[in-house]
VOPAGU-2260 file (C-alpha; in pm, 1 decimal, decimal comma):
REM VOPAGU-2260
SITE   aa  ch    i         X         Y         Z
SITE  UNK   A    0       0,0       0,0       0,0
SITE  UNK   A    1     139,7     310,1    -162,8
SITE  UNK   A    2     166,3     620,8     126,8
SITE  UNK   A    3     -17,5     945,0      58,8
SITE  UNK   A    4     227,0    1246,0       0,1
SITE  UNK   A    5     132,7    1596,9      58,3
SITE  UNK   A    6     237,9    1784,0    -288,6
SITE  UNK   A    7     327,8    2130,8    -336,6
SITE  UNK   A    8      94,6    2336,3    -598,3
SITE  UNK   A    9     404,0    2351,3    -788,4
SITE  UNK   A   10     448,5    1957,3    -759,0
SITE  UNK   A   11      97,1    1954,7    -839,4
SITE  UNK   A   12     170,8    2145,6   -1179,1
SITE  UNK   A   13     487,4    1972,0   -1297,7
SITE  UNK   A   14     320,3    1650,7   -1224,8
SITE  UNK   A   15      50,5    1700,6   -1445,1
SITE  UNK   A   16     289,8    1840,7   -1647,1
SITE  UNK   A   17     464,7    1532,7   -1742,5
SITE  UNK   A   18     177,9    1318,7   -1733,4
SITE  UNK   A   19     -27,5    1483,2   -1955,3
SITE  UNK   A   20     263,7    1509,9   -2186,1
SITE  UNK   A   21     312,1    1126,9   -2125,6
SITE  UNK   A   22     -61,8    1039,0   -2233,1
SITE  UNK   A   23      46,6    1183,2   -2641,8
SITE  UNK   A   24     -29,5    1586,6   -2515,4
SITE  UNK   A   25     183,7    1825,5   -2689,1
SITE  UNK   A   26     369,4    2042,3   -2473,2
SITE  UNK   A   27     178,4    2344,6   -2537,4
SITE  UNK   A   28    -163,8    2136,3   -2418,2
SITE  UNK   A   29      65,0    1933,7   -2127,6
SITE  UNK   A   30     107,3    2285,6   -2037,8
SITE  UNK   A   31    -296,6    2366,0   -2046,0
SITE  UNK   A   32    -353,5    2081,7   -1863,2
SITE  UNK   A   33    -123,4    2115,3   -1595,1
SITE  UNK   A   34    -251,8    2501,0   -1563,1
SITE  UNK   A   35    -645,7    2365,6   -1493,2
SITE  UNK   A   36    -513,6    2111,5   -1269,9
SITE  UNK   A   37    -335,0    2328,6   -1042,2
SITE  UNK   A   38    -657,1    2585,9   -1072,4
SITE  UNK   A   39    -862,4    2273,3    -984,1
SITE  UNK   A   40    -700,6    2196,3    -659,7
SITE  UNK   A   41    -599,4    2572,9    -591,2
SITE  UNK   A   42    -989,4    2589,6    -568,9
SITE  UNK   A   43   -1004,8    2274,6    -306,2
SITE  UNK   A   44   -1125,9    2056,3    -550,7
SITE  UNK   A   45    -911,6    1705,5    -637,1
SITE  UNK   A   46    -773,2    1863,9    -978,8
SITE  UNK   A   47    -518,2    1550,1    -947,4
SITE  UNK   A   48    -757,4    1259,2    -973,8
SITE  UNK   A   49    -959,8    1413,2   -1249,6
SITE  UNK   A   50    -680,5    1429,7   -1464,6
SITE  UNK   A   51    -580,9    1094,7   -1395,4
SITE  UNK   A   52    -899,7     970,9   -1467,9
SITE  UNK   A   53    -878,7    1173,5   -1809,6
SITE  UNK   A   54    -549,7    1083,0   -1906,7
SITE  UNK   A   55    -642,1     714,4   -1813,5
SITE  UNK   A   56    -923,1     671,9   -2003,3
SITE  UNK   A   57    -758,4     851,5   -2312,5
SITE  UNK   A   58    -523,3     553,0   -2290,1
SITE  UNK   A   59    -776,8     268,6   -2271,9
SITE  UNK   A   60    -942,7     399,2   -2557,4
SITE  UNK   A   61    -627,6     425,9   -2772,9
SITE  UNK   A   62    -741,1     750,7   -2980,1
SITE  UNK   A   63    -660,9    1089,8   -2978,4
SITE  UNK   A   64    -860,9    1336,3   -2833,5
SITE  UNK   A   65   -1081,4    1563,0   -2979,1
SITE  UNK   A   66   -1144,0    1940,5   -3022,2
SITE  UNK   A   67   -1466,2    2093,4   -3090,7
SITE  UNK   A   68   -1606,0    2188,9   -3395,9
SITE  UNK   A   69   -1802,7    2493,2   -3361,0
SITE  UNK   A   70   -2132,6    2603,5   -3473,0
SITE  UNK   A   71   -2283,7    2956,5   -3389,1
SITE  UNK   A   72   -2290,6    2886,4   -2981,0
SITE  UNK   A   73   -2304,1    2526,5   -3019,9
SITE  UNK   A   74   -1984,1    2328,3   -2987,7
SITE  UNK   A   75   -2032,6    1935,1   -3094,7
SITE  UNK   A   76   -1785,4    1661,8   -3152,7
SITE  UNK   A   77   -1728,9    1509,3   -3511,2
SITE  UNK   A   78   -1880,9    1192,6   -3403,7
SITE  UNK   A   79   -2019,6    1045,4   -3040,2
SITE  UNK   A   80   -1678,7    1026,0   -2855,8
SITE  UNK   A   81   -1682,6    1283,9   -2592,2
SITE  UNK   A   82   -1511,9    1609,9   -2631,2
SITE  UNK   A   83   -1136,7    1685,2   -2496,4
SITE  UNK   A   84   -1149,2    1911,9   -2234,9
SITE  UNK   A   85    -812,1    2021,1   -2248,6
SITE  UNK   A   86    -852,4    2161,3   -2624,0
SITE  UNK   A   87   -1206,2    2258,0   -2530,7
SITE  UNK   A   88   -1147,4    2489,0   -2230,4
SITE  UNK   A   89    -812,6    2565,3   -2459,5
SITE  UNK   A   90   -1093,3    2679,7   -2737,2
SITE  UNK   A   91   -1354,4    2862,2   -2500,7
SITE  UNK   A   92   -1067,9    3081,9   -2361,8
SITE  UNK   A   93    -961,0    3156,0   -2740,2
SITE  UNK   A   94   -1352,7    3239,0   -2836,7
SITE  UNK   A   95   -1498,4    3339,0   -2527,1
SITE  UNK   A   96   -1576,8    3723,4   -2631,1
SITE  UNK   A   97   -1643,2    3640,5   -3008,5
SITE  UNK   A   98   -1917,1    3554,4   -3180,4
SITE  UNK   A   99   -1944,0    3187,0   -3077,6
SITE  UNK   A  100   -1807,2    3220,2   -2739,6
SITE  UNK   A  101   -2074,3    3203,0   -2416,3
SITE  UNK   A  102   -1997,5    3626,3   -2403,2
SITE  UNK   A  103   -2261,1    3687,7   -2714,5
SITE  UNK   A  104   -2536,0    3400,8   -2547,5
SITE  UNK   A  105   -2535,1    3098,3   -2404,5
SITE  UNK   A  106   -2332,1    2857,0   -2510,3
SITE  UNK   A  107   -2376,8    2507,5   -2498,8
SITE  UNK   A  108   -2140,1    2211,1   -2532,0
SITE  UNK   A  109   -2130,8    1802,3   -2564,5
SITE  UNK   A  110   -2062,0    1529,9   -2483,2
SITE  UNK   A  111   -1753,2    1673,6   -2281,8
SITE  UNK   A  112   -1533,1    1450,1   -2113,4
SITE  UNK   A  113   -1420,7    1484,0   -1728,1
SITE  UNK   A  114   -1614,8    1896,5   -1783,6
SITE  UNK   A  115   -1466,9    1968,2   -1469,5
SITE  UNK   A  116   -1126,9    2035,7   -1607,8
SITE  UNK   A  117   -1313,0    2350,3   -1842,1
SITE  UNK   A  118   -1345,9    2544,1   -1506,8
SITE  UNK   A  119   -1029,6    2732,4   -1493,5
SITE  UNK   A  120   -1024,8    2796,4   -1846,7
SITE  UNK   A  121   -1394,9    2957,0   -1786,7
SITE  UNK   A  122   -1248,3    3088,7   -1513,4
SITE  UNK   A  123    -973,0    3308,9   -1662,1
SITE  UNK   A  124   -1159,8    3417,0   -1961,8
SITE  UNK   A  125   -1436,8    3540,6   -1788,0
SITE  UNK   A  126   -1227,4    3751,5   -1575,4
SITE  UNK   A  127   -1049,4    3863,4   -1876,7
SITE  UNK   A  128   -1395,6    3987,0   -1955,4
SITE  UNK   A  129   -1470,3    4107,2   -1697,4
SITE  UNK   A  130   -1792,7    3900,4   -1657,4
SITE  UNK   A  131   -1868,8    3585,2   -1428,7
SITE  UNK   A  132   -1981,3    3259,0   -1563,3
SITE  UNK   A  133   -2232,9    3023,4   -1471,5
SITE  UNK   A  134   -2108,1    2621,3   -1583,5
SITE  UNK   A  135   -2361,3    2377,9   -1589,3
SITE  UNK   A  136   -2443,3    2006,8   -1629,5
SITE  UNK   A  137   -2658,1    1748,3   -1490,4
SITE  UNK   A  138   -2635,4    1744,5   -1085,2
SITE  UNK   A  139   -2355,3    2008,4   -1147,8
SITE  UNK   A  140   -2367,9    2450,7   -1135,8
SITE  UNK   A  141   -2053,2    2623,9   -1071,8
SITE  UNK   A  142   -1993,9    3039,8   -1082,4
SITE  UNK   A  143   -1661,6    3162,0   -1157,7
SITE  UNK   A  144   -1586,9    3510,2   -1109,8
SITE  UNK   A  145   -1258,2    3737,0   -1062,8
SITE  UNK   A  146   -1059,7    3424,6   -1197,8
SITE  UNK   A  147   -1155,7    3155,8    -908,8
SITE  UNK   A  148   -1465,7    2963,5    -843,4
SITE  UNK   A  149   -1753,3    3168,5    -610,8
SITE  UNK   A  150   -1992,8    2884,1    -579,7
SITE  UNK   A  151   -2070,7    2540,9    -638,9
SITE  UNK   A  152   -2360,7    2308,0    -610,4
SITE  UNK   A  153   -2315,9    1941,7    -688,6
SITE  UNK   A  154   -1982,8    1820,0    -533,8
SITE  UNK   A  155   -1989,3    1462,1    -634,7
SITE  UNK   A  156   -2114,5    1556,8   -1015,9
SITE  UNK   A  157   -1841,6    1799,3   -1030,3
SITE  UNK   A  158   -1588,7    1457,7   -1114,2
SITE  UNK   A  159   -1838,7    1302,5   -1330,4
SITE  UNK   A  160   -1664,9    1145,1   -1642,0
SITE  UNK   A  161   -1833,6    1286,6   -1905,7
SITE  UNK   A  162   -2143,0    1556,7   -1941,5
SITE  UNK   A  163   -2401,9    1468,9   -2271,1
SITE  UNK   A  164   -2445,7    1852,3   -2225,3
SITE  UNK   A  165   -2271,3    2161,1   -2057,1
SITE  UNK   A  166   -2415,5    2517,8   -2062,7
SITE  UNK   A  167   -2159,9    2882,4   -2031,7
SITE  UNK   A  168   -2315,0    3137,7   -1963,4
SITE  UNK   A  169   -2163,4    3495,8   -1934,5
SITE  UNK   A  170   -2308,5    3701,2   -1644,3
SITE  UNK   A  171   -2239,4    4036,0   -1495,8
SITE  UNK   A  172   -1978,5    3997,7   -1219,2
SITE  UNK   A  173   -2147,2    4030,6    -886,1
SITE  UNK   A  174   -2105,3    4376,3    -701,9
SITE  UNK   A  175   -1872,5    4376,0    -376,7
SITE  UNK   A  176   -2122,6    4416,1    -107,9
SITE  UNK   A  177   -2021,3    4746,9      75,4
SITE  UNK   A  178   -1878,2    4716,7     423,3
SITE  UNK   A  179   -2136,2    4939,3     664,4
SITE  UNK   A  180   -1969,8    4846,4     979,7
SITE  UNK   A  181   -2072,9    4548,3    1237,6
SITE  UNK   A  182   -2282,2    4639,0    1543,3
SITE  UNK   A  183   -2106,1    4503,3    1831,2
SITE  UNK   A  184   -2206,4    4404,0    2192,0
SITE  UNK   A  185   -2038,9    4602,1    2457,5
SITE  UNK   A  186   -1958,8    4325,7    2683,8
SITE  UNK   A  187   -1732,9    4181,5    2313,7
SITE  UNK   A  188   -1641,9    4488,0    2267,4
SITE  UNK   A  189   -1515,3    4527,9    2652,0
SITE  UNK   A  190   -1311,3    4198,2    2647,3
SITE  UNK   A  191   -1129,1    4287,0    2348,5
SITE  UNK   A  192   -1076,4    4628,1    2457,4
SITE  UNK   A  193    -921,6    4482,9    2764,5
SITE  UNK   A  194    -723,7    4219,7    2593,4
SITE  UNK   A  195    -575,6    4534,6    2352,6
SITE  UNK   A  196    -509,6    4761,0    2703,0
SITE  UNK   A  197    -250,2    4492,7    2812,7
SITE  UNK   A  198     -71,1    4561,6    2503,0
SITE  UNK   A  199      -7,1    4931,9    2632,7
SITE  UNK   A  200     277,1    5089,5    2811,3
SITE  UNK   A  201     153,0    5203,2    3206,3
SITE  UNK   A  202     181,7    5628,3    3189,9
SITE  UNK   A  203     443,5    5729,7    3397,5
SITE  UNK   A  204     598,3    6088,6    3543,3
SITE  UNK   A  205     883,7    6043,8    3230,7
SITE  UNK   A  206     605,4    5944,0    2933,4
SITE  UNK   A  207     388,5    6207,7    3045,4
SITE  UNK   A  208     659,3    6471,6    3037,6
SITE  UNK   A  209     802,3    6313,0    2672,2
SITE  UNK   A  210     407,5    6352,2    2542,8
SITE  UNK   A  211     313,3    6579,1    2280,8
SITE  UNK   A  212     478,4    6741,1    2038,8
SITE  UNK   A  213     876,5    6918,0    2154,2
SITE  UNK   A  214     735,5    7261,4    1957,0
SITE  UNK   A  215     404,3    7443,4    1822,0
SITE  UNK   A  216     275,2    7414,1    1469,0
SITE  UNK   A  217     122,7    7760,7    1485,3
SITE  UNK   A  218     368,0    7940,1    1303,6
């Protein structure tokens, strides 16, 4: 039985790295790949063991995967075999603000393998936009904004190995909600207060007399 090691997001990265460009990636999509699996876990999600997955299954099957052929906003494989997500998430950050790109409408996408890994490419696009994104599939709704994920519903569908259909949609980025201040008890406010005091120096004759400024600003 094989230990578990604790890996560095820069472990993380070259890993995928290498794998990727060990499942017949080139290095500029070993390089894409590696990128959305280090966004994957940066965002507490297992970014790791859905690229395994991917890269595993791209082996059993023996063929090469495939990039999406686009029409108007929606995105379809030449035949049945499920999308690549790699070159797909590589292909929504290309197109994102053009014409078939989720920025002009809703855009909608399958079968994608392993969708999970088009997050961070929705990710950075949209904030390149400036716009969030709503992700969806069955069991599965994620919101990206500002380049990292806001929200997700549908944990366990977010590793599912392969949507029929995923949905992008462009949305405006939600508004920081203003800070107005946060009513506070006086008996909290009391304890902390006295927890700060012990941080202060006990007046003296000498600090008194050093106080204040040595001259007058009145000039």
């Amino acid at each position: 039985m094989l230990d578990e090691v604790v890996l560095s997001l820069s472990e993380v990265e070259a890993l995928a790295l290498k794998a990727a460009r060990g499942a017949g990636y080139s290095w500029g999509l070993a390089e894409e790949a590696a990128f959305a699996t280090r966004w994957l876990c940066e965002q507490g999600l297992d970014g790791l063991r859905v690229l395994a997955d991917h890269l595993d299954g791209l082996m059993k099957a023996g063929q090469a995967p495939l990039p999406p052929q686009m029409h108007a906003l929606q995105w379809r494989a030449a035949d049945t075999t499920p999308l690549c997500p790699i070159m797909t998430g590589a292909a929504i950050n290309d197109h994102f603000g053009l014409p078939e790109g989720p920025r002009q409408g809703g855009l909608t996408i399958g079968p994608v393998a392993f969708p999970a890994l088009l997050l961070p490419f929705v990710a950075i696009a949209a904030a390149r936009e400036q716009v969030a994104a709503v992700v969806g599939w069955a069991g599965c709704k994620v919101i990206v904004a500002d380049g990292a994920l806001l929200a997700l519903e549908g944990n366990a569908a977010c590793n599912v190995a392969q949507s029929i259909n995923l949905t992008v949609i462009a949305r405006a980025t939600p508004a920081p909600r203003p800070f107005a201040g946060l009513p506070t008890k006086p008996d909290t406010r009391h304890l902390l207060a006295g927890l700060a005091h012990r941080t202060y120096v006990p007046a003296t004759d000498q600090s008194r007399r050093g106080a204040g400024a040595a001259g007058t600003d009145n000039q």
